[in-house]
C-alpha positions in Angstrom: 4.9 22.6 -10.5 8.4 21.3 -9.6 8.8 17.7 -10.4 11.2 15.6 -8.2 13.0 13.9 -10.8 16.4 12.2 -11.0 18.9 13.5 -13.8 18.3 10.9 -16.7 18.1 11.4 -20.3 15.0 9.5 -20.5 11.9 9.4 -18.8 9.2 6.4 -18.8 5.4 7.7 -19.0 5.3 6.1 -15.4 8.0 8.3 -14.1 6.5 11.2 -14.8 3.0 10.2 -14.1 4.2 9.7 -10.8 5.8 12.6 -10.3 2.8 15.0 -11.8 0.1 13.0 -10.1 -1.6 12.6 -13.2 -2.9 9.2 -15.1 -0.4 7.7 -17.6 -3.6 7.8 -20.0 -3.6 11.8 -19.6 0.0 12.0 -20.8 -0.6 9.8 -23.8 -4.0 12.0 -24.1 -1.8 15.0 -24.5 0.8 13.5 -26.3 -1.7 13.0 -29.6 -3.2 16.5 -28.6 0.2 18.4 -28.8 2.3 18.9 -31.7 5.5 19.7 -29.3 5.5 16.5 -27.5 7.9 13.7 -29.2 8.8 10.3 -27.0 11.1 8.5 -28.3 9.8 4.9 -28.7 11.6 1.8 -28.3 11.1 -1.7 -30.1 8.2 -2.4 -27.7 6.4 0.5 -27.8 7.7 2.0 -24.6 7.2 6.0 -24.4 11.2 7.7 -23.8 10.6 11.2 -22.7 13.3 13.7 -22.7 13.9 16.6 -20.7 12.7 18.8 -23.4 9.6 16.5 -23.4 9.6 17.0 -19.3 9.5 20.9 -19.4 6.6 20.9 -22.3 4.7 18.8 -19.8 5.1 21.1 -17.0 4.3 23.6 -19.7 0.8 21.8 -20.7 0.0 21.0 -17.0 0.6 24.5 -15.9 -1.2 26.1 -18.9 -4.0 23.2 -18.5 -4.4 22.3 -15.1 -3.5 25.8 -13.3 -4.2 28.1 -15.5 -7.3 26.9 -16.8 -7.0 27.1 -20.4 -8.6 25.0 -22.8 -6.6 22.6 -24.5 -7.1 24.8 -28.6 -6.2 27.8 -26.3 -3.0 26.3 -24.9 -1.7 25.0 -28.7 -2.2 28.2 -29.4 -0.7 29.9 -26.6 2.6 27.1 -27.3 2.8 28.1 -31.1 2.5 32.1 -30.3 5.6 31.2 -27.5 7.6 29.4 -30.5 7.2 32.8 -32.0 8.4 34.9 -29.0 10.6 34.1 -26.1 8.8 34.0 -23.7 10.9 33.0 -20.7 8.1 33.7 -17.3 7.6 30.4 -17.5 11.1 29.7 -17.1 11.6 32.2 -14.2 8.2 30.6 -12.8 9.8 27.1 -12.9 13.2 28.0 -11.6 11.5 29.7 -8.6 9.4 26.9 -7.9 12.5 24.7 -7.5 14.4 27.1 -5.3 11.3 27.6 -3.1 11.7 23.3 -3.4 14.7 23.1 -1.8 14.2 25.8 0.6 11.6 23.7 2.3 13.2 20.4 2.3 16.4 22.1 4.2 13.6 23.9 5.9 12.0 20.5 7.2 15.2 19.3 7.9 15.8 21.6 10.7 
């Protein structure tokens, strides 16, 4: 999943619920589900993702949504990847937004 996202150091839930084309209430769902999800919160309440926070979303959406697992099997697949670097997901992701690009310059042609 490439996300479309300006360089910021913080996201709003609405940002990225946008650019995943998921609920904000799944985010916040996964949020109390997952250990490795943090927002910074502001006086208000407000959710302040960082981009650390963005790639572990990918990371549960991919692991989730793509790939099917359940949600014990992907907090235990994210504590075993703690363990080991495991960077496929990486490679995956950087792929993703090279093949991204490729097709906007591609429609712009």
């Amino acid at each position: 999943m490439h996300l479309d996202l300006p360089e910021k150091r913080y996201y709003t839930i609405g940002e990225l619920a946008k650019a995943m084309e998921v609920n904000t209430s799944l985010i916040r769902f996964w949020e109390k589900e997952f250990d490795v999800l943090q927002p910074k919160k502001n006086a208000k309440g407000n959710r302040k993702f960082t981009a650390e926070d963005v790639k572990n979303l990918k990371l549960i959406y991919h692991l989730v949504k793509e790939r099917g697992f359940t949600l014990d099997g992907a907090k235990t697949h994210l504590k075993d990847r703690k363990k080991e670097d495991n960077s496929n997901f990486d490679i995956i992701q950087k792929l993703e937004s090279v093949r991204a690009e490729l097709l906007k310059i591609k429609g712009q042609l």
